[in-house]
C-alpha positions as CSV (number, residue, x, y, z in Angstrom):
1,X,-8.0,7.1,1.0
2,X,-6.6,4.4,-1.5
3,X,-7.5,1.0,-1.7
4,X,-5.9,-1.4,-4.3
5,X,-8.2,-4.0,-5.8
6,X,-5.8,-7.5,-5.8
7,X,-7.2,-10.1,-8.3
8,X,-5.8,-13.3,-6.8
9,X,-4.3,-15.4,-9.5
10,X,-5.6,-18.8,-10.3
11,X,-4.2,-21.8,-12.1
12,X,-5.7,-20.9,-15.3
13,X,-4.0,-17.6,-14.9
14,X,-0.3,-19.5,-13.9
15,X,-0.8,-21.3,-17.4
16,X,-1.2,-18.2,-19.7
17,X,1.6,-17.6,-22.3
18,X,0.2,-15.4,-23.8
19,X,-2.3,-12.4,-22.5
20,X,-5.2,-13.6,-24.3
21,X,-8.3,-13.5,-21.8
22,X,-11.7,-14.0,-22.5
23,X,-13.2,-11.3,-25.1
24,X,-16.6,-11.0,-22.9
25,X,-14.0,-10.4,-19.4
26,X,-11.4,-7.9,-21.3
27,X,-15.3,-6.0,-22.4
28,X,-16.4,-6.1,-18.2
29,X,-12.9,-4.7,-17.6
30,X,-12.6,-2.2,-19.7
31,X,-16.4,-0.8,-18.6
32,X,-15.2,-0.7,-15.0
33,X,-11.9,1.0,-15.2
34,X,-14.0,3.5,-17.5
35,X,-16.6,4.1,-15.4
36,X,-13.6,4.2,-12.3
37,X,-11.7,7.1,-14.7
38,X,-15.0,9.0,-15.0
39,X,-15.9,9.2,-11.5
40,X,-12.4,10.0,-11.0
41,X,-10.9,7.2,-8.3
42,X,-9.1,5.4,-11.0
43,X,-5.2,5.6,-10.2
44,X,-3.7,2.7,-11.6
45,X,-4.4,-1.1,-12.7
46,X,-3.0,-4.0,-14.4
47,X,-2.8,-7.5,-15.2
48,X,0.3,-9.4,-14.4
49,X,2.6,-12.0,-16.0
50,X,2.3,-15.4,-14.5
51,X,4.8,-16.0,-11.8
52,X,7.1,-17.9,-14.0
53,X,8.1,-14.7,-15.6
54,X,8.9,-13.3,-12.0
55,X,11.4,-14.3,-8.9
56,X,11.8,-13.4,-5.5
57,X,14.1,-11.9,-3.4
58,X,15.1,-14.0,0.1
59,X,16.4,-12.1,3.1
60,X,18.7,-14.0,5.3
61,X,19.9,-13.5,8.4
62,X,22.9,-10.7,8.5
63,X,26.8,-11.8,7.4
64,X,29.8,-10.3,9.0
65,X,29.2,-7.2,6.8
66,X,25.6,-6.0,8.6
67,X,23.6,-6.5,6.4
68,X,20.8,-9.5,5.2
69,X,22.0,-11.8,2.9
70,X,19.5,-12.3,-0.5
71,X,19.3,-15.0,-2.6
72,X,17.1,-15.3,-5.6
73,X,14.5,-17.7,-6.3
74,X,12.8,-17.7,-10.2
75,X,9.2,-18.4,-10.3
76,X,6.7,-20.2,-10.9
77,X,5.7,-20.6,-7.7
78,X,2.9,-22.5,-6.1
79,X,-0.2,-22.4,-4.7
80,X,-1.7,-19.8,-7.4
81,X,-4.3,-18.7,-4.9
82,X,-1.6,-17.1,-2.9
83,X,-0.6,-15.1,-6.2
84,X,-1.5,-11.9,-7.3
85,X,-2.7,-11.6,-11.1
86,X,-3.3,-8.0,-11.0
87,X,-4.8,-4.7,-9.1
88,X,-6.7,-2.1,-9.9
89,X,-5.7,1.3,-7.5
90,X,-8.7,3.8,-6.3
91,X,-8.6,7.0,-4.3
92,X,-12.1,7.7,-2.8
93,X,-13.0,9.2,-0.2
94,X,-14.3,6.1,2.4
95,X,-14.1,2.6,3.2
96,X,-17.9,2.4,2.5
97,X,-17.0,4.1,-1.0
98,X,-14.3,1.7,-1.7
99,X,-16.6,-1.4,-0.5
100,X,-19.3,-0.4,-3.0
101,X,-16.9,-0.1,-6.2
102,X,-15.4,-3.3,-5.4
103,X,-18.5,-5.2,-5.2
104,X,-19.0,-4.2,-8.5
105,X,-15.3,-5.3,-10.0
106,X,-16.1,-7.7,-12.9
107,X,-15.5,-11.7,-12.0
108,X,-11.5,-11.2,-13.5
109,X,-11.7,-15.4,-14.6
110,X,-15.1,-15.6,-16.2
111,X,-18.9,-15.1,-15.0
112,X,-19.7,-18.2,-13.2
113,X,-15.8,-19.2,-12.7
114,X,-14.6,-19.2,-9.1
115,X,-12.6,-16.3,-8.6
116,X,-11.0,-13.6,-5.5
117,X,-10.6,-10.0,-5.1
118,X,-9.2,-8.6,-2.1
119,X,-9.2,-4.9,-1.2
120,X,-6.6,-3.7,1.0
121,X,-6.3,0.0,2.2
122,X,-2.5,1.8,1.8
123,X,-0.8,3.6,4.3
124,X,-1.0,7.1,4.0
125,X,2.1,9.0,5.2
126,X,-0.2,11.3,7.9
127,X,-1.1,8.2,9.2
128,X,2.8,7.6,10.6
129,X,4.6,9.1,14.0
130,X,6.3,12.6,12.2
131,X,10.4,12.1,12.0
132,X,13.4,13.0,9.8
133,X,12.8,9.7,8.0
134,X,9.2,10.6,7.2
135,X,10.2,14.0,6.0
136,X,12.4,12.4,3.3
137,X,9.3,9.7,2.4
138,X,7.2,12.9,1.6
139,X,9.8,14.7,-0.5
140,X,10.2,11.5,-2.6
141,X,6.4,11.8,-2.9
142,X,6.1,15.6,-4.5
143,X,9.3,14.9,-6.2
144,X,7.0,11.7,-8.1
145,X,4.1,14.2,-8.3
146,X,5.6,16.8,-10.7
């Protein structure tokens, strides 16, 4: 089962121009994902840039050709609590195991700072109706594997 971490951004986090966190969260960080790497559910993780450095892609509703129309829209973008600042991705073997390392992810602004982490669980190809199309998905997937 994998489960990414999602450290919702924050306005302090929007403001950054430079990666330059606090010494004493960078330390907490670095302990966890450690500690994630030796127990061996540590898959992936990252900060990210603020949204200014970003954009977003708008679907539309389809022109004379079939397909959606896009548009793009540069960041920033509001509401930094709606953001994502980074993730950190496990693989373990239950909810209940996922539930107990996230409860122990460091507090990503500062101890004593208002922060959020959510945890959502990915979809894992068994979990979807067998087809043609799902047969190519899980090519892709060993082809990414070797």
């Amino acid at each position: 089962m994998r489960f990414m971490i999602i450290v919702k951004s924050c306005p302090e986090f929007e403001a950054e121009v430079q990666p330059d966190p606090d010494p004493a969260v960078m330390a907490a960080m670095a302990t966890y994902h450690e500690e994630l790497a030796r127990a061996g559910v540590l898959l992936d993780g990252s900060g990210l840039q603020p949204s200014r450095t970003g954009w977003r892609i708008h679907y539309g509703p389809s022109g004379t050709d079939g397909l959606s129309s896009r548009h793009v829209v540069n960041g920033p973008f509001a509401e930094p609590r709606e953001l994502i600042a980074g993730f950190t991705m496990i693989q373990v073997s239950s909810r209940e195991e996922a539930l107990e390392w996230s409860r122990r992810f460091p507090n990503p602004v500062r101890e004593g700072a208002e922060a959020i982490v959510e945890v959502r669980q990915l979809y894992e190809l068994e979990e979807f109706t067998p087809s043609e199309t799902l047969e190519k998905f899980k090519a892709i997937e060993g082809l990414s594997k070797s």
